[in-house]
C-alpha positions as CSV (number, residue, x, y, z in Angstrom):
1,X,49.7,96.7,149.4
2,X,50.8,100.7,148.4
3,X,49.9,100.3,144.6
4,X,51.4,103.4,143.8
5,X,53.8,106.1,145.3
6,X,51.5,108.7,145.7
7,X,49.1,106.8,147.9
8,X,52.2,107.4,150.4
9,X,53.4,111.0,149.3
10,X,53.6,114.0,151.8
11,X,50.8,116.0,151.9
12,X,53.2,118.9,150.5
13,X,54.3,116.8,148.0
14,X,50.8,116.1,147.0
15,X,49.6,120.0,147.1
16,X,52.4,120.3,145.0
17,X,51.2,117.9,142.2
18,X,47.5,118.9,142.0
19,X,48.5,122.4,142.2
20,X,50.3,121.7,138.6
21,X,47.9,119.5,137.5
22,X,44.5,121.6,138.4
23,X,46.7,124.9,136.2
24,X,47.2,122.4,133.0
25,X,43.4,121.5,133.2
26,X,41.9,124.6,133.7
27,X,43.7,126.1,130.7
28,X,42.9,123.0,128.6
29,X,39.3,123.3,130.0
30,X,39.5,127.1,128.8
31,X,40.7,126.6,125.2
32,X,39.0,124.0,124.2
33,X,35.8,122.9,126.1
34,X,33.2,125.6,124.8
35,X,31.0,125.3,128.5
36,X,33.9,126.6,130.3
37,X,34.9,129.5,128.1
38,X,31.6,130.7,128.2
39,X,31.3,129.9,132.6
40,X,34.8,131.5,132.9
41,X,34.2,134.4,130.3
42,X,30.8,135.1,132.6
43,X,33.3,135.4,135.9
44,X,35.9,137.3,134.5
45,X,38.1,134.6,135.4
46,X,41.1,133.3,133.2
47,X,43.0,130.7,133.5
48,X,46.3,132.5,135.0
49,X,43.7,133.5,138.1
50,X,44.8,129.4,139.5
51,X,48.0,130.7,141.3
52,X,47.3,128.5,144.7
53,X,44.9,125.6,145.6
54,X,42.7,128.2,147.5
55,X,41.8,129.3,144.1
56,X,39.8,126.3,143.6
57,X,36.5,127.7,144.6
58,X,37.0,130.6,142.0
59,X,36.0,128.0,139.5
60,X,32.4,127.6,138.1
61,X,30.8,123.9,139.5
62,X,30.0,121.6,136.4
63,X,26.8,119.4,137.1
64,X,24.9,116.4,135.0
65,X,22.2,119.0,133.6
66,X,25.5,120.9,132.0
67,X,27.1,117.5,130.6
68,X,23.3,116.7,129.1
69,X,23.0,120.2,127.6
70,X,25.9,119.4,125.7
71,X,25.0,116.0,124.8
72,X,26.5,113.9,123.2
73,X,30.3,115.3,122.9
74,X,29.7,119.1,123.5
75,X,31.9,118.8,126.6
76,X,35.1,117.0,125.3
77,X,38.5,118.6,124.9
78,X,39.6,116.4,121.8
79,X,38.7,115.4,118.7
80,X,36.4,112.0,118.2
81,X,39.5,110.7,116.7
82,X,41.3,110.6,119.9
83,X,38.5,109.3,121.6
84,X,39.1,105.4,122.3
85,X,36.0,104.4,124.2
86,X,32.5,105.8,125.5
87,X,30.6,105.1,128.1
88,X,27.6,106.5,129.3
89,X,24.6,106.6,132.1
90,X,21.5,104.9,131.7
91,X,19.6,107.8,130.7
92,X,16.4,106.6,132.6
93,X,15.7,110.1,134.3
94,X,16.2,112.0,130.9
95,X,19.2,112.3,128.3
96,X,22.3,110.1,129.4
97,X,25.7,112.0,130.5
98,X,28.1,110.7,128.0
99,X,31.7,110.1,129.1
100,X,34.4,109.7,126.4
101,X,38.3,108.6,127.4
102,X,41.9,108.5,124.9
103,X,43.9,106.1,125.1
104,X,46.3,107.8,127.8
105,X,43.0,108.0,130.1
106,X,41.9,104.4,129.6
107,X,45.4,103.6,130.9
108,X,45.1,105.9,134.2
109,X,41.4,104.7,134.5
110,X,42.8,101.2,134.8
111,X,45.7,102.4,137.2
112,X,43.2,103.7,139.4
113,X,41.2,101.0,140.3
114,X,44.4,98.8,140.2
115,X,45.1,101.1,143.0
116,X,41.8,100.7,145.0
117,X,41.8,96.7,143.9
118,X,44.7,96.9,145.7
119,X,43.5,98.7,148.8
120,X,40.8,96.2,149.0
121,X,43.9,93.5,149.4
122,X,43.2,91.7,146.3
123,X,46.3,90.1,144.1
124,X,47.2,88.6,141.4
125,X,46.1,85.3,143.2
126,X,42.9,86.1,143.3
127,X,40.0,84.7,140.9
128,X,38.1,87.6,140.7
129,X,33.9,87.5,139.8
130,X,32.5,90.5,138.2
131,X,28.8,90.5,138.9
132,X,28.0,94.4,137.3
133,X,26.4,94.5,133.9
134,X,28.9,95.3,131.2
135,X,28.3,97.5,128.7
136,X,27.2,101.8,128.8
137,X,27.7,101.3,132.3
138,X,31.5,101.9,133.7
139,X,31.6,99.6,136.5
140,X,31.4,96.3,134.9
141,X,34.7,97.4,132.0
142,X,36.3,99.6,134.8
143,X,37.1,96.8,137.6
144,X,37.2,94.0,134.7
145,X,40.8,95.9,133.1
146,X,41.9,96.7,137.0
147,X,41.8,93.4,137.9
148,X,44.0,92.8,134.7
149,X,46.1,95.3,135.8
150,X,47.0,93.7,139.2
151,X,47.2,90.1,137.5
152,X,44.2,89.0,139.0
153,X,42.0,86.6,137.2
154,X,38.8,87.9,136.2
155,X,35.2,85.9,135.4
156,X,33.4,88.4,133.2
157,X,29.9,87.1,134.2
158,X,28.4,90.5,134.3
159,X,25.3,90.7,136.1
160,X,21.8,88.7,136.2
161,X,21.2,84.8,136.2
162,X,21.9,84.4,139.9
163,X,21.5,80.8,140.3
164,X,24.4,80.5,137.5
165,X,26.3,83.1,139.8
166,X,26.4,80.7,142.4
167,X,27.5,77.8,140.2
168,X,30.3,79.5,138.8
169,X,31.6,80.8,142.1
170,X,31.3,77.2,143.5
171,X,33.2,75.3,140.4
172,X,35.4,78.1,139.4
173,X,37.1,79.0,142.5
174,X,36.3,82.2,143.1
175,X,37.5,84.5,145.9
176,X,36.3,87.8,145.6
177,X,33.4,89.2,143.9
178,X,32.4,92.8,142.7
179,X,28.7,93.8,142.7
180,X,26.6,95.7,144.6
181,X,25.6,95.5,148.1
182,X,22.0,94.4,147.8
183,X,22.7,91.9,145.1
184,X,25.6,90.5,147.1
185,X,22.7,89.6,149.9
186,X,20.4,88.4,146.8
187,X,23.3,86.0,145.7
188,X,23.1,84.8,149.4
189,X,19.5,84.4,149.7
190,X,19.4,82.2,146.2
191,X,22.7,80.1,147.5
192,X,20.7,78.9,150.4
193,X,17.4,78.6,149.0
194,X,19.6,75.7,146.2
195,X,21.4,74.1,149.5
196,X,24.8,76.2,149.1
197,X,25.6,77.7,152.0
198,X,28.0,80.7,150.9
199,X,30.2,80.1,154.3
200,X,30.9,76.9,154.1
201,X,30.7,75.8,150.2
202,X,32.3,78.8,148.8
203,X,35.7,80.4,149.2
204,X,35.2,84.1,148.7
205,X,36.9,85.9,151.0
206,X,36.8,89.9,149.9
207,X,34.2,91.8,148.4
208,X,34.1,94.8,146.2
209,X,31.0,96.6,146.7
210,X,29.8,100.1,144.7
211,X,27.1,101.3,142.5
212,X,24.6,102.3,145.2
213,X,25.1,103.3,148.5
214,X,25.7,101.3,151.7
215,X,25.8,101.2,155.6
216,X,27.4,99.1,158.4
217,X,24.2,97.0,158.6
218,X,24.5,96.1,155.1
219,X,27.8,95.2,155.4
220,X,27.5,93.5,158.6
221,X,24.7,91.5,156.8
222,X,27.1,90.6,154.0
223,X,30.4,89.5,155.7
224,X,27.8,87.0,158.1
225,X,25.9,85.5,154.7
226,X,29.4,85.1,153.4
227,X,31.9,84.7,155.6
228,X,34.3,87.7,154.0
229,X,35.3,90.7,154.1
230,X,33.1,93.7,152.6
231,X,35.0,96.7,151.2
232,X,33.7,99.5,149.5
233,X,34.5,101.6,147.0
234,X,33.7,104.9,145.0
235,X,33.2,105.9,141.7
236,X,31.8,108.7,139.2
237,X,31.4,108.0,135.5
238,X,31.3,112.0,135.1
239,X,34.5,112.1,136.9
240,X,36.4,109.3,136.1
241,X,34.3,105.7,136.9
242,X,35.5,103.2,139.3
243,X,38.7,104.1,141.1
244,X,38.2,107.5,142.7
245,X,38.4,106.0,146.2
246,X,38.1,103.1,147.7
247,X,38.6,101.3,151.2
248,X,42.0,99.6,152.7
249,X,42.4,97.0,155.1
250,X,42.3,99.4,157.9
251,X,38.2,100.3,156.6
252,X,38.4,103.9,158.4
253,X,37.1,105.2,155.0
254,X,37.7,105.3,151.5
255,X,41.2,106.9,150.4
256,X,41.1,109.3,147.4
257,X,43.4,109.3,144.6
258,X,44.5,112.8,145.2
259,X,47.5,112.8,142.5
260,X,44.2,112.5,139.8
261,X,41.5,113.8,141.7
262,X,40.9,117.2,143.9
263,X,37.8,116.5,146.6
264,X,36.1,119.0,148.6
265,X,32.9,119.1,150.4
266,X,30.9,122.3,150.3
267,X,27.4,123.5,151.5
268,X,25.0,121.8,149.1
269,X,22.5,125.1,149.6
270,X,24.9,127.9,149.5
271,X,27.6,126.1,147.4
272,X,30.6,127.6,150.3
273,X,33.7,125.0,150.7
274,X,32.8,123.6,154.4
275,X,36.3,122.4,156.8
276,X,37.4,118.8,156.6
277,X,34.9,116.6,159.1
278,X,31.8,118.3,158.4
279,X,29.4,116.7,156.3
280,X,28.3,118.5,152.6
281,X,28.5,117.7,149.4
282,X,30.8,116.2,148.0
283,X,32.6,118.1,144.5
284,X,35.2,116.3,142.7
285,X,37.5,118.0,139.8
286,X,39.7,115.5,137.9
287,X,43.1,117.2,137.2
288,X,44.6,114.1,134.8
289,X,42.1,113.7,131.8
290,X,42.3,114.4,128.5
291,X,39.3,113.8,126.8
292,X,36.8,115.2,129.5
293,X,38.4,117.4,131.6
294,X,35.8,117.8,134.9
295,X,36.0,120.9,137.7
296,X,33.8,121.0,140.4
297,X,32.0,118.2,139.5
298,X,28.8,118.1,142.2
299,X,28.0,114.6,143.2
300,X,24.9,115.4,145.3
301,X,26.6,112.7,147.4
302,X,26.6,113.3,151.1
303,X,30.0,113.0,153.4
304,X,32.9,114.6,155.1
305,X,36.7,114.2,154.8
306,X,40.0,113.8,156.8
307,X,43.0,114.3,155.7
308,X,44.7,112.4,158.8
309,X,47.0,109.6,158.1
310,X,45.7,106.6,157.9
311,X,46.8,103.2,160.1
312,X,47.3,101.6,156.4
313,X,50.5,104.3,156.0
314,X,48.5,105.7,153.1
315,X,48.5,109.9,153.7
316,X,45.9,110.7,150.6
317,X,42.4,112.4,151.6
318,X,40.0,109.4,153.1
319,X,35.7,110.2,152.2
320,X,33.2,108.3,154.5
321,X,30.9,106.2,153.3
322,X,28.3,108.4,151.7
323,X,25.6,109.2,154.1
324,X,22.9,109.9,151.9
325,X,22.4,112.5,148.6
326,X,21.0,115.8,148.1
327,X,18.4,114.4,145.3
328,X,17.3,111.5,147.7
329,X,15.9,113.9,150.3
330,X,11.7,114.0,150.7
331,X,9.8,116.3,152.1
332,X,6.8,114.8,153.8
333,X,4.5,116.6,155.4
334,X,7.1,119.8,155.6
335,X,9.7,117.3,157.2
336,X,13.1,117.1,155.3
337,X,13.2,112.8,155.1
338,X,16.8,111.0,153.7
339,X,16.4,107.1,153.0
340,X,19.5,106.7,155.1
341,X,17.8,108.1,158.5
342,X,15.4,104.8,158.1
343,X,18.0,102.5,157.0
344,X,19.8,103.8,160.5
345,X,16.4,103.3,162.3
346,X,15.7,99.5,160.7
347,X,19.3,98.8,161.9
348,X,18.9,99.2,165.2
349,X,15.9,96.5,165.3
350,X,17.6,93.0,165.0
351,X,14.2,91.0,163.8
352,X,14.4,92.9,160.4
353,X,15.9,91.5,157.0
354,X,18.5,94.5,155.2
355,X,15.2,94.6,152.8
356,X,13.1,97.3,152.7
357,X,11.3,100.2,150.2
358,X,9.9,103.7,151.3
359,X,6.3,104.1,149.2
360,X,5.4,107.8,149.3
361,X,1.9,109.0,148.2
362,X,-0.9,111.6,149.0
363,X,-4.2,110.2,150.6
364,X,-6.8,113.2,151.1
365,X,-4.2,115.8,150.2
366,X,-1.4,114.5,152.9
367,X,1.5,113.0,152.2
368,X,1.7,109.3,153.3
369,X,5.1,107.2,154.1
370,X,4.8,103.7,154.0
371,X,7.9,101.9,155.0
372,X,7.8,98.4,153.9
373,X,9.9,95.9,155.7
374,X,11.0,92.0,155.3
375,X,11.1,90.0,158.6
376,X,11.6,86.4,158.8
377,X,8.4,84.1,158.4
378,X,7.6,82.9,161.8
379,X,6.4,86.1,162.4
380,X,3.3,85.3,160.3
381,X,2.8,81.6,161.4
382,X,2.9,83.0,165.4
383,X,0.7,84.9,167.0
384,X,-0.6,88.5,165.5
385,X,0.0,90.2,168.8
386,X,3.7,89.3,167.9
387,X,3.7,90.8,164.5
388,X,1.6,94.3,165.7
389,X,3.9,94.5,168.6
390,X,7.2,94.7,165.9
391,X,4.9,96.6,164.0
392,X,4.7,99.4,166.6
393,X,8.7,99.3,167.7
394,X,9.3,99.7,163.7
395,X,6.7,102.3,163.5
396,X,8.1,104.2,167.1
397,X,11.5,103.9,166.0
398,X,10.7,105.6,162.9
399,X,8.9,108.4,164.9
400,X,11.6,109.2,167.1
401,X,14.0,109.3,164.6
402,X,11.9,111.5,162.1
403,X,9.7,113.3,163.4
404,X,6.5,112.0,161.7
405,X,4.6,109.2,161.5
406,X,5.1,106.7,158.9
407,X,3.0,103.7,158.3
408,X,4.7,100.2,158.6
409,X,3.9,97.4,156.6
410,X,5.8,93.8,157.6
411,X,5.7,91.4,154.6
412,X,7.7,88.1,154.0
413,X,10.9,87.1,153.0
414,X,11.7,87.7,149.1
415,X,8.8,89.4,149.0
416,X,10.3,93.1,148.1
417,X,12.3,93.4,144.3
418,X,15.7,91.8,144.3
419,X,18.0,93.3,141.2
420,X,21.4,92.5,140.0
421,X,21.8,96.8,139.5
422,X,21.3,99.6,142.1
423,X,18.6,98.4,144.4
424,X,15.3,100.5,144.2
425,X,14.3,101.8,147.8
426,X,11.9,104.4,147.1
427,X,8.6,104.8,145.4
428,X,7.3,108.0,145.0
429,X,3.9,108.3,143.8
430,X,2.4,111.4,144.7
431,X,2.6,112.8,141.2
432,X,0.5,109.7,139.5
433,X,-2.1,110.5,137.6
434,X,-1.3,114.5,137.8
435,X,-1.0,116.3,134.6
């Protein structure tokens, strides 16, 4: 379902509308956010530099360090009065990001992720299950007043009590839920384990996956357990929350709500704009806020984009699932290691479970990867030549794909942390105990 008539615009006609939009929010950035006085003042830029789209990359990039600097509301455009609602990141790495919308935002916010709801194929016949945590958190409130929007109707569960989950889904009807990935294959493993099988006792039949990142074995892994149809989506609470992008019925990547938000993808070392299908970092500058007006946002996300039309008849921008980030990346033993490259190594082994963590740590001054792995239990009631020899596939797959040699531990089912929020895959504890 086309949500709105942009999604089906020319590109033209789109260039045309950020091109306006980008002007009014640079000069609102200018005059009223003090960050981007003092960034442009330093370039010698002005606002009436923005004559073209090619003029993007004049603009200074804005990053989470800047939005913390200027914590709490240093980096909003209007007065508190305006200001309707905040939201906020965990703060868990260090001061939070704080995020503040009017009342006019709130109503595009919810527009937007009507839009990717949409794009997903739910409608207002759906009964919708919201497994994300309300609260700080943008997820949980952003697809809750979307699924309003389309008419959808919405369990507010939020996220936790899995057991309850299940229940709910079972006696209330539901057919699609939002959560993440991982605790979508949690909810799955706890249906089972209380005689539900998801497939055949429940009747969900799309899900709305974001907050952490994903891959086709995941969602492979989740449309099998479930019997539905996994979509993803994207979102940025800097930039906007949920509703950024997400995926149609066509899943040949998630389509961009260009008319509110510019994307690019630039070199994530030398900070150059890179052609559409290469991969790079992914910068995002919302053109249609009020209250926190964002240019050249960096994600540290990893992807490419097309601009080709899609099957769907949508023309807007598409993103590819994101392949990994820029913060994610270890070096071990002078090898540059992403997360991702394993999770593409476990998928290619059918006897593994989708559950997994990295341990890094430093045994007689050398880094040490351990990769530890769930695979299902008749491995340790047969033989131990069985188990060693999946052992060393794991453990050559992982060399060949790397580059190094990682240590590979094979432990039971539900033995590795299940969570309801973004999964935790690694552990890096070389700097324990260091002062």
């Amino acid at each position: 379902m086309i949500w709105d008539k942009h999604e089906v615009w020319s590109r033209e006609e789109l260039g045309k509308l950020q091109l306006a939009r980008l002007q009014e929010t640079v000069a609102r950035a200018y005059g009223k956010v003090p960050f981007y006085k003092e960034a442009f003042d330093e370039r010698g830029l002005v606002p009436e530099d923005i004559k073209s789209l090619a003029d993007l990359s004049k603009l200074p990039f804005t990053t989470k360090d800047d939005l913390r600097r200027y914590y709490p509301y240093g980096m909003f455009a209007v007065p508190m009065r305006e200001i309707v609602r905040v939201h906020s990141s965990s703060g868990t790495t260090g001061i939070p990001t704080v995020v503040g919308y009017t009342r006019r935002d709130l109503e595009t916010w919810n527009d937007l992720v009507a839009r990717i709801i949409s794009q997903a194929g739910v409608t207002a016949d759906d009964i919708v299950q919201i497994s994300f945590g309300y609260g700080m958190f943008t997820g949980g409130f952003g697809l809750h007043y979307g699924m309003e929007r389309v008419g959808a109707t919405v369990i507010p569960i939020s996220a936790g009590n899995t057991l309850r989950q299940i229940r709910t889904m079972r006696d209330f009807g539901t057919t699609a839920l939002v959560s993440t990935p991982s605790y979508a294959l949690h909810m799955a493993e706890v249906a089972l384990e209380n005689g539900i099988d998801p497939k055949r006792d429940l009747n969900v039949r799309v899900g709305l996956f974001g907050g952490e990142g994903s891959s086709d074995w995941l969602r492979e892994e989740i449309e099998e357990r479930w019997g539905m149809r996994a979509t993803d989506n994207y979102g940025l609470s800097e930039v906007m929350g949920p509703g950024i992008a997400g995926e149609c019925e066509a899943a040949a990547g998630m389509h961009i709500s260009e008319d509110h938000i510019i994307a690019e993808v630039i070199d994530p070392k030398t900070g150059e704009q890179l052609p559409y299908g290469q991969e790079g970092e992914l910068v995002l500058t919302a053109i249609n806020k009020e209250a926190l007006p964002v240019l050249r946002f960096r994600t540290k996300d990893l992807t490419t984009l097309s601009p080709e039309p899609c099957a769907c008849g949508r023309n807007t921008v598409r993103m590819a699932r994101v392949l990994g980030r820029t913060d994610d990346m270890m070096v071990i033993r002078g090898v540059n290691v992403f997360p991702s490259q394993i999770e593409a190594a476990l998928a290619e082994i059918p006897e593994v479970a989708p559950f997994y963590q990295l341990i890094v740590e430093t045994k007689n001054y050398l880094d040490q990867l351990t990769v530890e792995v769930e695979v299902p239990q008749h491995y340790f009631t047969g033989s131990f030549g069985e188990l060693e020899a999946l052992q060393q596939k794991i453990g050559g797959k992982l060399q060949t794909i790397l580059g190094l040699s990682a240590k590979v531990l094979l432990v039971e089912p539900k033995t590795l942390p299940r969570t309801a929020g973004k999964a935790k895959r690694v552990v890096d504890n070389r700097n324990a105990g260091r002062v």
